[in-house]
PDB file of N, CA, C and O in Angstrom:
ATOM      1  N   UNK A   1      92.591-185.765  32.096  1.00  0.00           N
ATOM      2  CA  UNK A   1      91.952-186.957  32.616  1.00  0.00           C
ATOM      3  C   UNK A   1      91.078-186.564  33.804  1.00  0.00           C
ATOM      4  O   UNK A   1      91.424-185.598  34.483  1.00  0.00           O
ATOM      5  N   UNK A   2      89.949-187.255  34.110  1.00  0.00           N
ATOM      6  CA  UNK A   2      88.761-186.748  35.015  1.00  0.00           C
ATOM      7  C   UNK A   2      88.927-188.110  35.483  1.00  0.00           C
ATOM      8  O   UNK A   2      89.436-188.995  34.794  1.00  0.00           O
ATOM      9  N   UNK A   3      88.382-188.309  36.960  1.00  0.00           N
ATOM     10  CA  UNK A   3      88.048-189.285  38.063  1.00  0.00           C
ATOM     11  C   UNK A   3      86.755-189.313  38.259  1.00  0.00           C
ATOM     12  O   UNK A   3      86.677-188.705  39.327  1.00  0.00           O
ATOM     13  N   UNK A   4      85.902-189.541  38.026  1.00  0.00           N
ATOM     14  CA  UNK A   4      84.194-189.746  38.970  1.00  0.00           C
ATOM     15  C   UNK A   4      83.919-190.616  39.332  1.00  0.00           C
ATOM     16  O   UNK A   4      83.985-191.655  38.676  1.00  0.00           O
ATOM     17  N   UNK A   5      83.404-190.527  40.793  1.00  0.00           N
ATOM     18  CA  UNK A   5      82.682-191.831  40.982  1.00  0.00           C
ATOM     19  C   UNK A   5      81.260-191.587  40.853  1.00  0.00           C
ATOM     20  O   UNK A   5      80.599-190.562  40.685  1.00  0.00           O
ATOM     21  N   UNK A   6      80.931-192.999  40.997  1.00  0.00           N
ATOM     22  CA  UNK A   6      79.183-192.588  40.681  1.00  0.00           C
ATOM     23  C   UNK A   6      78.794-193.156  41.322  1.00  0.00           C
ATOM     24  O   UNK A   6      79.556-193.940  41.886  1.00  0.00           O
ATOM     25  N   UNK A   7      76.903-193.169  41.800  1.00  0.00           N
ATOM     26  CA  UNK A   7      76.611-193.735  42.912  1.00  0.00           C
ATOM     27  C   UNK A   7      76.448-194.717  43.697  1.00  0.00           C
ATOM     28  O   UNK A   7      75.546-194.966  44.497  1.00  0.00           O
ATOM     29  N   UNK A   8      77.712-195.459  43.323  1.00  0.00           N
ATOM     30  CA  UNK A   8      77.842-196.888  43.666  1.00  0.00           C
ATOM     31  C   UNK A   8      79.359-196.696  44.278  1.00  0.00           C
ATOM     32  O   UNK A   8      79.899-197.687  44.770  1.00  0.00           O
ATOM     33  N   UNK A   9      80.238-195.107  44.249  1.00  0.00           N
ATOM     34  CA  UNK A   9      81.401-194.979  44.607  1.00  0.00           C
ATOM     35  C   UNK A   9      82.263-196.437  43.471  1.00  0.00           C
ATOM     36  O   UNK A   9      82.949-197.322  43.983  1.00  0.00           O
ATOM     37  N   UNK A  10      82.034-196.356  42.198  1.00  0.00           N
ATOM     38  CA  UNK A  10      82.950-196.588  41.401  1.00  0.00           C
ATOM     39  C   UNK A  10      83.689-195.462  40.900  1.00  0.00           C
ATOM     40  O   UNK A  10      83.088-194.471  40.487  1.00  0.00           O
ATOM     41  N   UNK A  11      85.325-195.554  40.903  1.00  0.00           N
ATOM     42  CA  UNK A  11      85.789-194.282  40.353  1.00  0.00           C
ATOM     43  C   UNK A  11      85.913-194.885  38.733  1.00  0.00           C
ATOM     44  O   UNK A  11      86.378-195.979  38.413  1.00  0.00           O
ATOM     45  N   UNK A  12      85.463-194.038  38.000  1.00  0.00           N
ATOM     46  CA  UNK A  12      85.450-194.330  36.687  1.00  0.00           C
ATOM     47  C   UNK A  12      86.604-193.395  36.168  1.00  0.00           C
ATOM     48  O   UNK A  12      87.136-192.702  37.035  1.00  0.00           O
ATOM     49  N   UNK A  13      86.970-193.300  35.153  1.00  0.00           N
ATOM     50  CA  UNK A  13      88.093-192.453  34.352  1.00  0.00           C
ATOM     51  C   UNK A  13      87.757-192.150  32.957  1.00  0.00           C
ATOM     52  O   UNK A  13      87.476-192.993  32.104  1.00  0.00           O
ATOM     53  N   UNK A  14      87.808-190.884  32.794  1.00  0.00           N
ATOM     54  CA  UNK A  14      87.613-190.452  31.419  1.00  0.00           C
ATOM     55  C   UNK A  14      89.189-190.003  30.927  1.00  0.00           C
ATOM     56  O   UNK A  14      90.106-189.550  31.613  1.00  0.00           O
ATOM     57  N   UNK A  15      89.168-190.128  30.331  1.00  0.00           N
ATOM     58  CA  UNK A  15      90.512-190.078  29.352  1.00  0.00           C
ATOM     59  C   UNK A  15      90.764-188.492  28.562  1.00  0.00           C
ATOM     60  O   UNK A  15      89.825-187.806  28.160  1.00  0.00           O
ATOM     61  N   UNK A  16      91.621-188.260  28.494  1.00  0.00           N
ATOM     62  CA  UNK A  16      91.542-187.197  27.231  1.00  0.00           C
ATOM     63  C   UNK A  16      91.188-188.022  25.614  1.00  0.00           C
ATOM     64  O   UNK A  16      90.250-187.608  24.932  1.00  0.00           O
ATOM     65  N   UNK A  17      91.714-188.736  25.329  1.00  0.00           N
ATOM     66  CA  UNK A  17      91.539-189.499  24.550  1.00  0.00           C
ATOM     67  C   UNK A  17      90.197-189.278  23.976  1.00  0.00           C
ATOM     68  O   UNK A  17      89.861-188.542  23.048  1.00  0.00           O
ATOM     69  N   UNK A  18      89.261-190.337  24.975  1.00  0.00           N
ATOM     70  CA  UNK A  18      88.339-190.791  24.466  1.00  0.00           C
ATOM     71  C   UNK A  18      87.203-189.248  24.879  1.00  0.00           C
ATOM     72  O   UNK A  18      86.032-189.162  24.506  1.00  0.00           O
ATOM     73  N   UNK A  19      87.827-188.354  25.575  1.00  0.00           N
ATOM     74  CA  UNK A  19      87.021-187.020  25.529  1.00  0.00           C
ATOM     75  C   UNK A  19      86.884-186.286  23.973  1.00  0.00           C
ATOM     76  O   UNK A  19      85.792-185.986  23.491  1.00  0.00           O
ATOM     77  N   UNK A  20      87.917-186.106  23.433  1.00  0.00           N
ATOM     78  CA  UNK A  20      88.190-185.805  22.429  1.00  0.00           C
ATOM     79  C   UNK A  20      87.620-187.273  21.337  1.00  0.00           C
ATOM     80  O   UNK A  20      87.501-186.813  20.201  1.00  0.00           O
ATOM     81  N   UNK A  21      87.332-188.481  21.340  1.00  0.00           N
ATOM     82  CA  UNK A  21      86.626-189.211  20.653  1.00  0.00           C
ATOM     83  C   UNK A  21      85.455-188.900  20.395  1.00  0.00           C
ATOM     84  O   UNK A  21      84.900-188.630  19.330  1.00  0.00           O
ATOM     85  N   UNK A  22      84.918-188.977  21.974  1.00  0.00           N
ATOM     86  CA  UNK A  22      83.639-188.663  21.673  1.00  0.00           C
ATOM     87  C   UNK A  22      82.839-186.802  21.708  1.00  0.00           C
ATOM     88  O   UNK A  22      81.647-186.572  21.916  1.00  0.00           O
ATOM     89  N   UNK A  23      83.809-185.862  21.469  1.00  0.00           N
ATOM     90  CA  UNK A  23      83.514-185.103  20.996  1.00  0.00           C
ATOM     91  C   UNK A  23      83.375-185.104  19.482  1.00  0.00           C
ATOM     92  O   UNK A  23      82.372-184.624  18.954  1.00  0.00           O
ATOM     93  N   UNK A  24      84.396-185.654  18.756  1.00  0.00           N
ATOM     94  CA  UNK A  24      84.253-185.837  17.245  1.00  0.00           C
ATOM     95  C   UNK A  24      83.033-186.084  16.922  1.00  0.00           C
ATOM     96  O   UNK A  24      82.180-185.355  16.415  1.00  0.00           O
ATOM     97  N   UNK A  25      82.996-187.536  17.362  1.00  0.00           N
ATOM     98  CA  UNK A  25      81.735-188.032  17.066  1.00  0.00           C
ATOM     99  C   UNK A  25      80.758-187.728  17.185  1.00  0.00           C
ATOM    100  O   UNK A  25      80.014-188.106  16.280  1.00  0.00           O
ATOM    101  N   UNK A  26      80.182-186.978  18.182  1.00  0.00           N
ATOM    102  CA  UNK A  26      79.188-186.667  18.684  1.00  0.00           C
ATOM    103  C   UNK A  26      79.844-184.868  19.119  1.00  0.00           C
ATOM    104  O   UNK A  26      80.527-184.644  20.118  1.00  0.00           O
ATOM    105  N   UNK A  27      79.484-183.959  18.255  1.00  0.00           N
ATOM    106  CA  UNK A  27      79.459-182.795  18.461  1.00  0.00           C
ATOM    107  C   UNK A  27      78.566-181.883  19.277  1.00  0.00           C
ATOM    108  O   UNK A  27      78.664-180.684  19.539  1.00  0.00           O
ATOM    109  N   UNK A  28      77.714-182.750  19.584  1.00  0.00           N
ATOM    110  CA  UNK A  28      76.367-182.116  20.240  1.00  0.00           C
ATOM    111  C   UNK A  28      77.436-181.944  22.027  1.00  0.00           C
ATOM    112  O   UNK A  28      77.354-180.945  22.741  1.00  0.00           O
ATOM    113  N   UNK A  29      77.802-182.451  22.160  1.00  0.00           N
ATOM    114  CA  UNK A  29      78.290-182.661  23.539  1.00  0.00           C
ATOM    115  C   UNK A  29      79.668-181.746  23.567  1.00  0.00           C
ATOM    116  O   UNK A  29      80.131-181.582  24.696  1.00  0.00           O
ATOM    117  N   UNK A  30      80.124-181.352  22.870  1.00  0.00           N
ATOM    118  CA  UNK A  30      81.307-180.288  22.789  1.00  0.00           C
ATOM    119  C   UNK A  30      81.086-179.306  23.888  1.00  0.00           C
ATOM    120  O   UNK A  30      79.952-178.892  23.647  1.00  0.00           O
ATOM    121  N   UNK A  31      81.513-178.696  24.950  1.00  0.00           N
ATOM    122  CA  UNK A  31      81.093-177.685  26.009  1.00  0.00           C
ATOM    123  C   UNK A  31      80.336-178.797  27.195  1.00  0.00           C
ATOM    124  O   UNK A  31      80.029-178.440  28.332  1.00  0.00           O
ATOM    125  N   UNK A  32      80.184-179.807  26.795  1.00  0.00           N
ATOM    126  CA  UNK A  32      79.450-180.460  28.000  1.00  0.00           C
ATOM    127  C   UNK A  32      79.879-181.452  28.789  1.00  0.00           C
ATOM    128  O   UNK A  32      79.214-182.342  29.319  1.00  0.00           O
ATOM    129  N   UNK A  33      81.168-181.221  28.842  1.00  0.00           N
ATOM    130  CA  UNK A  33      82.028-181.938  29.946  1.00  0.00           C
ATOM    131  C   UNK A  33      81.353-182.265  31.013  1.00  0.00           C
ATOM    132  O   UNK A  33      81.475-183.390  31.499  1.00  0.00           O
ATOM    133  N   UNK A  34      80.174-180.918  31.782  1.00  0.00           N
ATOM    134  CA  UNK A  34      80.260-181.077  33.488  1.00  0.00           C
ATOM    135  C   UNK A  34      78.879-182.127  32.831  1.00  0.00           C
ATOM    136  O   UNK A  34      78.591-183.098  33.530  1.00  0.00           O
ATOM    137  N   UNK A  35      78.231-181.956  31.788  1.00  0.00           N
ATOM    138  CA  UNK A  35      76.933-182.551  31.839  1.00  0.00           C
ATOM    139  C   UNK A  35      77.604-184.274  31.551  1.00  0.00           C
ATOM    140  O   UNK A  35      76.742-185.153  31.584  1.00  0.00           O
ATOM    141  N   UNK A  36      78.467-184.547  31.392  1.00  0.00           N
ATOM    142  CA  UNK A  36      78.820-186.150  31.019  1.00  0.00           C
ATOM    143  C   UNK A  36      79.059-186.663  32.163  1.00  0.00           C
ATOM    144  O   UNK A  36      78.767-187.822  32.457  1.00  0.00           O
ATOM    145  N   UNK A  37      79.683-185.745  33.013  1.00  0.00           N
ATOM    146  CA  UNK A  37      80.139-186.364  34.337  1.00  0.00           C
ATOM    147  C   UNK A  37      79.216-186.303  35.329  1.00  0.00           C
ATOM    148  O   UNK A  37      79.194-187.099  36.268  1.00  0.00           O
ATOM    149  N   UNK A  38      78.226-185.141  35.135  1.00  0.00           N
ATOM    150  CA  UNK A  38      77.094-185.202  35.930  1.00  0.00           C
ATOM    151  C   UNK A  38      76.141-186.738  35.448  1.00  0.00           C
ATOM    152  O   UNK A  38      75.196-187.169  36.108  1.00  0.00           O
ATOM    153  N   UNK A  39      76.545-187.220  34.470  1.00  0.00           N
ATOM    154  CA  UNK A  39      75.684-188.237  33.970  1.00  0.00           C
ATOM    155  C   UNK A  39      76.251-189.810  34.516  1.00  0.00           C
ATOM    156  O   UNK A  39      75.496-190.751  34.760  1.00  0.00           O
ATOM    157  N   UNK A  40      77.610-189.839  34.629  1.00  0.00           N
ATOM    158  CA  UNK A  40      77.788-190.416  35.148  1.00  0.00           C
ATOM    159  C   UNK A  40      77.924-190.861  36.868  1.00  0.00           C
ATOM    160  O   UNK A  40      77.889-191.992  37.352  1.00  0.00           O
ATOM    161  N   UNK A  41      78.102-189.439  37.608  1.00  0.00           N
ATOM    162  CA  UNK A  41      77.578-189.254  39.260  1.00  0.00           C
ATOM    163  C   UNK A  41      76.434-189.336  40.030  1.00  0.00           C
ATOM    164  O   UNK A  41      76.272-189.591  41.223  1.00  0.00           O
ATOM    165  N   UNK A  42      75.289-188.944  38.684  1.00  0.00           N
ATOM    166  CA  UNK A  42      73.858-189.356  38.879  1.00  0.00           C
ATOM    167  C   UNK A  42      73.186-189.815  38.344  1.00  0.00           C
ATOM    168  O   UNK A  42      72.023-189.965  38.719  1.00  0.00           O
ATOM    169  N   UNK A  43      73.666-190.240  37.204  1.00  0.00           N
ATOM    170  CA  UNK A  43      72.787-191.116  36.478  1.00  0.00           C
ATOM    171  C   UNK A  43      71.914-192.180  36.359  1.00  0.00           C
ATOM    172  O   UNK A  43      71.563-191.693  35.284  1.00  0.00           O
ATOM    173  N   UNK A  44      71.317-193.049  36.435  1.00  0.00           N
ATOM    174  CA  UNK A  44      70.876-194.142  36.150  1.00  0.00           C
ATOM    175  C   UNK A  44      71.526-194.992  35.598  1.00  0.00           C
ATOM    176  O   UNK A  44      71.706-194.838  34.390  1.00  0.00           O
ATOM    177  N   UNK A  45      72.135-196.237  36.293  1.00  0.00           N
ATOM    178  CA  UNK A  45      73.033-197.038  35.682  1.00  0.00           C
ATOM    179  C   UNK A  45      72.222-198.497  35.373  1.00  0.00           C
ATOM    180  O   UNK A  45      71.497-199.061  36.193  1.00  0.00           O
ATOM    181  N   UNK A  46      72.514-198.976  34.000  1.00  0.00           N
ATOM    182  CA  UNK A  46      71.893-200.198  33.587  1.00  0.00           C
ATOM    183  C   UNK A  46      72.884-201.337  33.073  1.00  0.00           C
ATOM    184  O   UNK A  46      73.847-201.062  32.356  1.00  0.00           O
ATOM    185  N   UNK A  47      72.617-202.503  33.443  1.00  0.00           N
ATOM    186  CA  UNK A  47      74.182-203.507  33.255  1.00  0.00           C
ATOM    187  C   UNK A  47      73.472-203.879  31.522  1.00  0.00           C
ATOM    188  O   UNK A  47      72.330-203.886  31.063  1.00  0.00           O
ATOM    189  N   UNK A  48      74.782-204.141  30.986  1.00  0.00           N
ATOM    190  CA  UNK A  48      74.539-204.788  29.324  1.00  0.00           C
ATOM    191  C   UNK A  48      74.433-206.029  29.223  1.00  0.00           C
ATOM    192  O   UNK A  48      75.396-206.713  29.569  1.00  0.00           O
ATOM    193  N   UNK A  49      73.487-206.527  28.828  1.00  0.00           N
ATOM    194  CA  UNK A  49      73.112-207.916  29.128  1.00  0.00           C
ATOM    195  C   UNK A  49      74.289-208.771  28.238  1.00  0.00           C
ATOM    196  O   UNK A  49      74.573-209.894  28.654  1.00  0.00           O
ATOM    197  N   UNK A  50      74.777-208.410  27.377  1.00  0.00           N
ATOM    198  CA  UNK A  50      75.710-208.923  26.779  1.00  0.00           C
ATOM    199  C   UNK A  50      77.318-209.071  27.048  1.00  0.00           C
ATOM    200  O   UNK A  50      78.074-209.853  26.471  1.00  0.00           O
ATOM    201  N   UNK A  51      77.731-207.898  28.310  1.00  0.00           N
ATOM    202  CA  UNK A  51      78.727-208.345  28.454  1.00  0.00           C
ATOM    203  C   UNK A  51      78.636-207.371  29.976  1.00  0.00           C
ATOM    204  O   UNK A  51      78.477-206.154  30.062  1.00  0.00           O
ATOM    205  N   UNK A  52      78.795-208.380  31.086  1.00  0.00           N
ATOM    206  CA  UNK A  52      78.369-208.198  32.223  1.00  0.00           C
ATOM    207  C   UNK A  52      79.435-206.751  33.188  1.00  0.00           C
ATOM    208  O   UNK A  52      79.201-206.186  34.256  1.00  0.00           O
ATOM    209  N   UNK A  53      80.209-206.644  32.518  1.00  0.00           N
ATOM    210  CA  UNK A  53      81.725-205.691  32.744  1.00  0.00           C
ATOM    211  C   UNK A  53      81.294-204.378  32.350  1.00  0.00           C
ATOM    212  O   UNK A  53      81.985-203.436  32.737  1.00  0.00           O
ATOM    213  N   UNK A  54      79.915-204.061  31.399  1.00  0.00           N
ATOM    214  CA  UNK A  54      79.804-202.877  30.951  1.00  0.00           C
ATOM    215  C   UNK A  54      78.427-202.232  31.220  1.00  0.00           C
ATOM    216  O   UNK A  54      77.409-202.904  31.385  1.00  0.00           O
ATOM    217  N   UNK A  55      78.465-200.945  31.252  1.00  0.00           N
ATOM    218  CA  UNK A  55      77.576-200.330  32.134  1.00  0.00           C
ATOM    219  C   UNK A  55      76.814-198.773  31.056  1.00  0.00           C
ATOM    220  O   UNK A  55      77.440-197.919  30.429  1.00  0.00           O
ATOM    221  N   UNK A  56      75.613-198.904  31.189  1.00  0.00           N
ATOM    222  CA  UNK A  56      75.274-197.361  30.544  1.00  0.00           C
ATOM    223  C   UNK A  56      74.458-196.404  31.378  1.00  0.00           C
ATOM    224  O   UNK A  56      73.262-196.617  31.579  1.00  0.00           O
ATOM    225  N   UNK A  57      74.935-195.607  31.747  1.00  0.00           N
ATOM    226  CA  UNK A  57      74.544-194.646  32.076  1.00  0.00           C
ATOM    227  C   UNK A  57      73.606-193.350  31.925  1.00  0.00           C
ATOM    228  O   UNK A  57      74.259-192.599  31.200  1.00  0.00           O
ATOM    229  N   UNK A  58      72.809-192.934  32.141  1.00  0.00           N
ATOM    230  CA  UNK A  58      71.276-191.972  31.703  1.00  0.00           C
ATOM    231  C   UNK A  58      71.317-191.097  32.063  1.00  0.00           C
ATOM    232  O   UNK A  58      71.472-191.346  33.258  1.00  0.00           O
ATOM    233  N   UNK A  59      71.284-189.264  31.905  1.00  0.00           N
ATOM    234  CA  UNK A  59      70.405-188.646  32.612  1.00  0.00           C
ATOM    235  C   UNK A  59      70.006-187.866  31.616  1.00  0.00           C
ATOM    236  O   UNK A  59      70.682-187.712  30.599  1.00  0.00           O
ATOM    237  N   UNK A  60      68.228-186.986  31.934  1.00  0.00           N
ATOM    238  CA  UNK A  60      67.864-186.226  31.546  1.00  0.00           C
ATOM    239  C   UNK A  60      68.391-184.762  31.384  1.00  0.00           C
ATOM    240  O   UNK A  60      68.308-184.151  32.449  1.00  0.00           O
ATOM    241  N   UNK A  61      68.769-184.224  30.635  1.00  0.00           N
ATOM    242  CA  UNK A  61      68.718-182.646  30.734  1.00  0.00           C
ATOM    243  C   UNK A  61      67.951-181.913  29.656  1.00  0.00           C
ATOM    244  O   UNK A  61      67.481-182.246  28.568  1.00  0.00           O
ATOM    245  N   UNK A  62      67.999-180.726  30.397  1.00  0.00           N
ATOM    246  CA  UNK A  62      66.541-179.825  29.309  1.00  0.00           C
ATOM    247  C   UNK A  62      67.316-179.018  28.659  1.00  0.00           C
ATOM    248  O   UNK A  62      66.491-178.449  27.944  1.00  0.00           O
ATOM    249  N   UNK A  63      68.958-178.285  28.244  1.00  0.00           N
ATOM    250  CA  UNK A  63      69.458-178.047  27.151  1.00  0.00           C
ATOM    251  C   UNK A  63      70.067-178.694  26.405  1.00  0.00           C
ATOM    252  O   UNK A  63      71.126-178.171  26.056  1.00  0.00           O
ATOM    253  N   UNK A  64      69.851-179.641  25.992  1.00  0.00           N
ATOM    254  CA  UNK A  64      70.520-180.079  24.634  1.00  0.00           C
ATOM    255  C   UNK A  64      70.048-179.589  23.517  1.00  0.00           C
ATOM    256  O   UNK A  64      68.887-179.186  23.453  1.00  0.00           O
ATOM    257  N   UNK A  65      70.908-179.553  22.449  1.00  0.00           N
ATOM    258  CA  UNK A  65      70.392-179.060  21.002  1.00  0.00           C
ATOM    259  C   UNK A  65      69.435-180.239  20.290  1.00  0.00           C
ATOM    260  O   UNK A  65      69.252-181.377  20.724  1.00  0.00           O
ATOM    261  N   UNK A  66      68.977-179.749  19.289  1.00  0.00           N
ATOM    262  CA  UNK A  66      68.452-181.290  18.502  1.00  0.00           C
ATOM    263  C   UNK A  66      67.468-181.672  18.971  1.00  0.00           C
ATOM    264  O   UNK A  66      66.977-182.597  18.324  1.00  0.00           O
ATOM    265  N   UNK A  67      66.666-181.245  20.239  1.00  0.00           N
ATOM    266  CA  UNK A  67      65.549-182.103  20.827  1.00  0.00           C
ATOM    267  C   UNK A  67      66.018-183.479  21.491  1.00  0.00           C
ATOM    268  O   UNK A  67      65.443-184.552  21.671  1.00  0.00           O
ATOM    269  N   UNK A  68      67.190-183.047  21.758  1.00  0.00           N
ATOM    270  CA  UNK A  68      67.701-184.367  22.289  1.00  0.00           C
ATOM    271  C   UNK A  68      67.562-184.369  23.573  1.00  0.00           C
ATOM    272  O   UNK A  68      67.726-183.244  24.045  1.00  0.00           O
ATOM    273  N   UNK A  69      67.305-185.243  24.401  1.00  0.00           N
ATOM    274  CA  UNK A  69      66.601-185.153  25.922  1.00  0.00           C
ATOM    275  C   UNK A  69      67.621-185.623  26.780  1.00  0.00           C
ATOM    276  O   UNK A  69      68.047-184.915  27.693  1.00  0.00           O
ATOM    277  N   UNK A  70      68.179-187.118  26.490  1.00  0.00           N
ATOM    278  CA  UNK A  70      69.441-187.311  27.399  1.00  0.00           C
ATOM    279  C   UNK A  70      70.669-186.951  27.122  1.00  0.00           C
ATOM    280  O   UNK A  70      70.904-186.122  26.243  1.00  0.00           O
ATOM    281  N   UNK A  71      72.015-187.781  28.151  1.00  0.00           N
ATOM    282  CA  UNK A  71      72.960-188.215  27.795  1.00  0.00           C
ATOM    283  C   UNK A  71      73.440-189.484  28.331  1.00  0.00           C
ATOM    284  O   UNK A  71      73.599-190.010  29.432  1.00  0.00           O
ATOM    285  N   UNK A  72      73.607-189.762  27.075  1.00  0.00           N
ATOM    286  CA  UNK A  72      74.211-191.660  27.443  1.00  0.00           C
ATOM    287  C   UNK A  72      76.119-191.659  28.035  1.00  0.00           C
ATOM    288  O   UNK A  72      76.890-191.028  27.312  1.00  0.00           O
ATOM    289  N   UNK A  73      76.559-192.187  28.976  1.00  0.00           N
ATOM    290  CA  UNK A  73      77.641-192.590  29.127  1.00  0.00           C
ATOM    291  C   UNK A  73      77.938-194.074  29.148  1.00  0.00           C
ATOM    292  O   UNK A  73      77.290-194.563  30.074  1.00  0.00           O
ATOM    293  N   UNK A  74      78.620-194.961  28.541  1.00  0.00           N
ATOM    294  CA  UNK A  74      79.309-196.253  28.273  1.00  0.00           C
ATOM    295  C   UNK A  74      80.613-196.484  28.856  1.00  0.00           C
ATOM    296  O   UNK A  74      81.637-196.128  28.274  1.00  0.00           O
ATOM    297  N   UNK A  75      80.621-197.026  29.904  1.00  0.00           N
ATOM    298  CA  UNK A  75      81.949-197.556  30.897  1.00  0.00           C
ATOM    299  C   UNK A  75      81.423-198.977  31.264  1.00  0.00           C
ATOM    300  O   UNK A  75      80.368-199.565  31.504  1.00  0.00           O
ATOM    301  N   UNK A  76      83.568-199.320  31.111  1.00  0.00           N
ATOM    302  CA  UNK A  76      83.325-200.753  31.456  1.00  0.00           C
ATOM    303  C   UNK A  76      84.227-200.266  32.826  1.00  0.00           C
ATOM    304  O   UNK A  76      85.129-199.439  32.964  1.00  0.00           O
ATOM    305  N   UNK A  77      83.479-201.267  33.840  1.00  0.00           N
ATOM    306  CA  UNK A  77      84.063-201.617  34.993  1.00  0.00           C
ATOM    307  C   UNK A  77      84.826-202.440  35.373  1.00  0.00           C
ATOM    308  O   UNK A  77      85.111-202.292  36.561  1.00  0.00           O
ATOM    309  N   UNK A  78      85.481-203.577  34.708  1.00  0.00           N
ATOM    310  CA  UNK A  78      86.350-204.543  35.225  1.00  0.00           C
ATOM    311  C   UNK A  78      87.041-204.771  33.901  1.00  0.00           C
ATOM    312  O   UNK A  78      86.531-204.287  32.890  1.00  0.00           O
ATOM    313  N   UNK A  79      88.076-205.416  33.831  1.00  0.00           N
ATOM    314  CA  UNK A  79      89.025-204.860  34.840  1.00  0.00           C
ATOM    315  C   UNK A  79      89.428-203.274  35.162  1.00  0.00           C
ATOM    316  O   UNK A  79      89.706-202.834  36.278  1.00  0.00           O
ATOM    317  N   UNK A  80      89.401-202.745  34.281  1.00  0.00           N
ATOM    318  CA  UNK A  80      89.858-201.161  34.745  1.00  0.00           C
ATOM    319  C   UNK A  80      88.350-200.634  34.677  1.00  0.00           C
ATOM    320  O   UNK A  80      87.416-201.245  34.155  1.00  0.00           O
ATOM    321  N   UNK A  81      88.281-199.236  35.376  1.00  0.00           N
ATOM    322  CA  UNK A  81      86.508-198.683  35.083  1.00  0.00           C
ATOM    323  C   UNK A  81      87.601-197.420  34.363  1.00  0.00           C
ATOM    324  O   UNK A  81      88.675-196.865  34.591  1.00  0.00           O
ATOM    325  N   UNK A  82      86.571-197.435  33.438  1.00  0.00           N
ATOM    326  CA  UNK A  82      86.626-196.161  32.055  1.00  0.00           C
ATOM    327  C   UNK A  82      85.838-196.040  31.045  1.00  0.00           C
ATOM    328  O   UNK A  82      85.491-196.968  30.315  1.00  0.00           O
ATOM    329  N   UNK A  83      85.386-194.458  30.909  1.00  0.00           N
ATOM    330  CA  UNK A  83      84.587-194.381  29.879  1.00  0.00           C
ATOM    331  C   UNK A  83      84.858-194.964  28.467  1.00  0.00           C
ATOM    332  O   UNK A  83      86.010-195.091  28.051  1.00  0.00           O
ATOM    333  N   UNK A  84      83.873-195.281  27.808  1.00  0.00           N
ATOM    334  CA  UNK A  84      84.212-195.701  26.626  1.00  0.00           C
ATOM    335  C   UNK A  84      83.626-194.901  25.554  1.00  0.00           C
ATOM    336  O   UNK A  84      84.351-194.573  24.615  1.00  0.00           O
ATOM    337  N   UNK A  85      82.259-194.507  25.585  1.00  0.00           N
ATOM    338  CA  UNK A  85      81.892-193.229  24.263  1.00  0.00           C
ATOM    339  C   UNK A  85      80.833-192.456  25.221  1.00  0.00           C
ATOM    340  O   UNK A  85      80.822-192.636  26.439  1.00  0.00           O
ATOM    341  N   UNK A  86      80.020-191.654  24.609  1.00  0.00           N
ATOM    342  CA  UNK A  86      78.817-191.283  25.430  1.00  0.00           C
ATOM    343  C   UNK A  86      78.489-190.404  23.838  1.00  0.00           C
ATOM    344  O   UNK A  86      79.227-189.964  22.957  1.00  0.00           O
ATOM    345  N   UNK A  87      76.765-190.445  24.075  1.00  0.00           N
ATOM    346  CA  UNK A  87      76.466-189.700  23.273  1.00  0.00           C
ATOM    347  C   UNK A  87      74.972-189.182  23.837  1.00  0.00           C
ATOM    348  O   UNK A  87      74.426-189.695  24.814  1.00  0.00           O
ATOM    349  N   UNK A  88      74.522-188.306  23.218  1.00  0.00           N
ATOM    350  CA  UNK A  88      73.308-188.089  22.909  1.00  0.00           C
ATOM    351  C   UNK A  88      72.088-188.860  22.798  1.00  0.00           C
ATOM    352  O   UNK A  88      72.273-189.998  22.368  1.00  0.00           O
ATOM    353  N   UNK A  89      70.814-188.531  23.087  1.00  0.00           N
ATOM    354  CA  UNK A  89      69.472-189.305  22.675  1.00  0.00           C
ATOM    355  C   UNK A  89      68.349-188.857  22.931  1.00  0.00           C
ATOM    356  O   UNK A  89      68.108-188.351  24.027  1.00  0.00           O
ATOM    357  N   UNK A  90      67.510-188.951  22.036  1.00  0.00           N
ATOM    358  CA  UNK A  90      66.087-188.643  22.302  1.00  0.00           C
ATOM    359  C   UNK A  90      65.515-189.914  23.155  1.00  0.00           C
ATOM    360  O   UNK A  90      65.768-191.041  22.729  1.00  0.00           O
ATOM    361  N   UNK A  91      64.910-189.790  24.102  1.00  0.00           N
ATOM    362  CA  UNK A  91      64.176-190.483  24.483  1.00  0.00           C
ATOM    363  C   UNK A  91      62.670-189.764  24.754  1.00  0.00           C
ATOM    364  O   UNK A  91      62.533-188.563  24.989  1.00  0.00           O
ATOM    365  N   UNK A  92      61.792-190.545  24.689  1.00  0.00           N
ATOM    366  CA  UNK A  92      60.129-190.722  24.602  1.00  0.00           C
ATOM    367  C   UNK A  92      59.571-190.818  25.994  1.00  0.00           C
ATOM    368  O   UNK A  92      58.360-190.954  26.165  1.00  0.00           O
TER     369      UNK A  92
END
């Protein structure tokens, strides 16, 4: 289990669990633990217009495989803060 806060000093929580989820799912991110958490400590955070408790997270990096440019992290903040998936993305 990992603690981060991010730049709002929310401590968020990643799980083993859902580390191992979203490695399955998303294999591209396997080895990139420090880059998820770096994504969530500096990232760019955007609220979900649909459900005001949940939060996504952005940052750029220049090794990913695939041409893939970011990484997305998904945490809800209330009541508990914890990651929920993160993946990969090209962005333009």
């Amino acid at each position: 289990m990992w603690v981060i806060k991010d730049c709002w000093s929310n401590e968020i929580v990643l799980t083993d669990e859902r580390w191992q989820h979203i490695t399955e799912g998303h294999w591209e991110l396997t080895g990139r633990l420090n880059q998820v958490l770096e994504t969530i400590r500096l990232g760019k955070r955007t609220q979900a217009a649909e459900d005001p408790n949940k939060y996504r997270y952005s940052r750029a990096f220049d090794d990913l495989p695939h041409n893939y440019t970011h990484i997305f992290v998904i945490a809800r903040l209330a009541p508990n803060k914890f990651v929920i998936t993160a993946y990969p993305k090209r962005v333009r």
